[in-house]
C-alpha positions as a Python dict, from the first residue, in 0.01 Angstrom:
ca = {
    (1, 'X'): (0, 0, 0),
    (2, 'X'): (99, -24, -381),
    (3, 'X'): (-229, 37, -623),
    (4, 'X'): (-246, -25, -989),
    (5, 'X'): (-504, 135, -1211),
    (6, 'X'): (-621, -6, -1495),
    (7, 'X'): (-859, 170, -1743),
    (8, 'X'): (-856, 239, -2094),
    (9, 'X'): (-955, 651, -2058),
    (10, 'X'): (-661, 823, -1986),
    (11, 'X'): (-888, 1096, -1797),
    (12, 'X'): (-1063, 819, -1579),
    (13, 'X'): (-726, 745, -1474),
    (14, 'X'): (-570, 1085, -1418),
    (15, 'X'): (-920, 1147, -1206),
    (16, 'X'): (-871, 865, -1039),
    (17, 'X'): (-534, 956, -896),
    (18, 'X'): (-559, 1260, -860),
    (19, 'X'): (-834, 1142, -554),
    (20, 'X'): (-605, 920, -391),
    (21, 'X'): (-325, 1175, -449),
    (22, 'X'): (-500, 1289, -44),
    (23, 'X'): (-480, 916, 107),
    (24, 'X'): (-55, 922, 142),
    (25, 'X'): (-96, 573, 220),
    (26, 'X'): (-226, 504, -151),
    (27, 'X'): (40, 476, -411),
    (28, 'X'): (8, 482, -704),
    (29, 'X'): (247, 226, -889),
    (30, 'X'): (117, 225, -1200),
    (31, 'X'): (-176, 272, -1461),
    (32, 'X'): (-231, 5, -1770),
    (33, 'X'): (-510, 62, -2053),
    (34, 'X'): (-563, -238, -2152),
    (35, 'X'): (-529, -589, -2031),
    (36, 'X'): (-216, -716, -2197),
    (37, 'X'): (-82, -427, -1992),
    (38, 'X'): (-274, -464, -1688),
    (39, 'X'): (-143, -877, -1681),
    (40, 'X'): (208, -713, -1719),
    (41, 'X'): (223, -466, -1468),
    (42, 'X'): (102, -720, -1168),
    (43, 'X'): (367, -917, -1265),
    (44, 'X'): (658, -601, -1265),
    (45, 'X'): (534, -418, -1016),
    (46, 'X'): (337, -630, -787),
    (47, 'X'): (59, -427, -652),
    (48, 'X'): (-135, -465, -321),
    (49, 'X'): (-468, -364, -520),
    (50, 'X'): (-593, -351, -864),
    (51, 'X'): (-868, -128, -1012),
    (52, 'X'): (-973, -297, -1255),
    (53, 'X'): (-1214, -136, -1538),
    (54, 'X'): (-1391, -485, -1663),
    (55, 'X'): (-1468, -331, -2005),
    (56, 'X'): (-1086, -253, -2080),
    (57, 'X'): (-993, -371, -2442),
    (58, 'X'): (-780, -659, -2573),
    (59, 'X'): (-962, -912, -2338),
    (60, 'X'): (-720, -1205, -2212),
    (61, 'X'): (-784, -1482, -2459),
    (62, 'X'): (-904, -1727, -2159),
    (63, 'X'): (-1113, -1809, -1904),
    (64, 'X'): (-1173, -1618, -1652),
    (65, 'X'): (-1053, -1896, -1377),
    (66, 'X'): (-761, -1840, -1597),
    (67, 'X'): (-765, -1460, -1560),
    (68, 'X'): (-808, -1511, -1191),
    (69, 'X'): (-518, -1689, -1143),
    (70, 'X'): (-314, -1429, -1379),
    (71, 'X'): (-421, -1201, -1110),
    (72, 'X'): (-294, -1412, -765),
    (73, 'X'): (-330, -1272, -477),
    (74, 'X'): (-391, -846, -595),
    (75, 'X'): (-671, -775, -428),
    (76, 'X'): (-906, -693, -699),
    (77, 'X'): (-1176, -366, -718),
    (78, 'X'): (-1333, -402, -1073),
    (79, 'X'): (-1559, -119, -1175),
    (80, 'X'): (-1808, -52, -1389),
    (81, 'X'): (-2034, 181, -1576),
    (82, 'X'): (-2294, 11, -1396),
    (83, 'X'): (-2388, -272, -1145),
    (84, 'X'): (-2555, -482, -1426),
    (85, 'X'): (-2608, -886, -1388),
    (86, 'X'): (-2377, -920, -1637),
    (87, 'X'): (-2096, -721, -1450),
    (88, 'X'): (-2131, -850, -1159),
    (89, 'X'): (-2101, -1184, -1268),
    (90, 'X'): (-1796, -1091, -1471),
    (91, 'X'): (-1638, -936, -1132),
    (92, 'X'): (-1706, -1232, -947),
    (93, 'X'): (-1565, -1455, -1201),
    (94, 'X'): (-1270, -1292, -1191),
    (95, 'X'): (-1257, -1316, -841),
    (96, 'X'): (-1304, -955, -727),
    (97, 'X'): (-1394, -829, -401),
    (98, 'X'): (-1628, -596, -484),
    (99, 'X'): (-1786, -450, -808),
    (100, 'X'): (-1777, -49, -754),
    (101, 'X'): (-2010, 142, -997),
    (102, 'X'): (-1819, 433, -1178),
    (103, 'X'): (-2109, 637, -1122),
    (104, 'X'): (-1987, 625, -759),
    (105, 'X'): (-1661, 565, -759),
    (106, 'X'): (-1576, 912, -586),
    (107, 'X'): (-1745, 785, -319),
    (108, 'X'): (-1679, 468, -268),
    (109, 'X'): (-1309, 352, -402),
    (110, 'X'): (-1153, 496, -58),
    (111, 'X'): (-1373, 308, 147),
    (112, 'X'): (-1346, -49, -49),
    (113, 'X'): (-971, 26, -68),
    (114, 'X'): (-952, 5, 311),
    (115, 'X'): (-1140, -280, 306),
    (116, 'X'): (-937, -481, 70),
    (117, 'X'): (-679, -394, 256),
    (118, 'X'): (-600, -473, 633),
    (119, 'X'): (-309, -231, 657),
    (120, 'X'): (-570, 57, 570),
    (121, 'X'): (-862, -47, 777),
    (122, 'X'): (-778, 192, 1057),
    (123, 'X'): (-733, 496, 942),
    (124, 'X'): (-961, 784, 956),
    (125, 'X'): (-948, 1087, 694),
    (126, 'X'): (-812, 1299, 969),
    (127, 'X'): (-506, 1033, 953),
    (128, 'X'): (-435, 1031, 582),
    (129, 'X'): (-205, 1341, 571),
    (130, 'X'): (-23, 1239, 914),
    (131, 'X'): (17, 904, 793),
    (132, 'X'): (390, 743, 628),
    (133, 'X'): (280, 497, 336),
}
């Protein structure tokens, strides 16, 4: 499963791989900080799944129908410093499968991961080292 992560702190990003550096059926493809970048790297590298930080800067100049069809069929976690109205409507907009809260990201990315997707659903932690990506 190819991931792309896309947030505009460098050490939210090195944190965040350096969790799924344990899950060897997680890789890593990529990492964009901003979304001129983010747009450009589904297109080169065509990930499986996108975490997505909604508050990255240089916003796509559109609407966010637009934005959702920028990002086709990636599988979209968007995250968040919190689970706010506002947020959630902007994850949802964008056509997100779920909104994780940074807060509990540590927690939670692995898990929504699987569930985006199929491929991952399966596999228990005792699998991850044992498993070929």
């Amino acid at each position: 499963m190819q991931m792309l992560i896309a947030d505009d702190s460098e050490a939210m990003r090195t944190a965040i791989r350096k969790t799924l550096e344990e899950e060897s059926n997680i890789n890593i493809v990529g990492e964009a900080s901003t979304f001129a970048d983010t747009r450009q790297k589904i297109v080169d590298l065509k990930p499986d799944v996108l975490l997505l930080d909604l508050r990255l800067p240089q916003k796509w100049a559109c609407a966010p129908a637009l934005v959702k069809a920028q990002l086709g069929t990636v599988c979209t976690l968007a995250t968040s410093l919190s689970n706010e109205t506002e947020a959630k409507a902007l994850a949802q907009s964008y056509g997100a499968a779920t909104l994780l809260d940074k807060m509990t990201l540590y927690t939670d990315m692995v898990p929504a991961i699987r569930r985006c997707h199929p491929d991952l659903q399966n596999i228990k932690g005792s699998q991850r080292r044992s498993q070929v990506a």
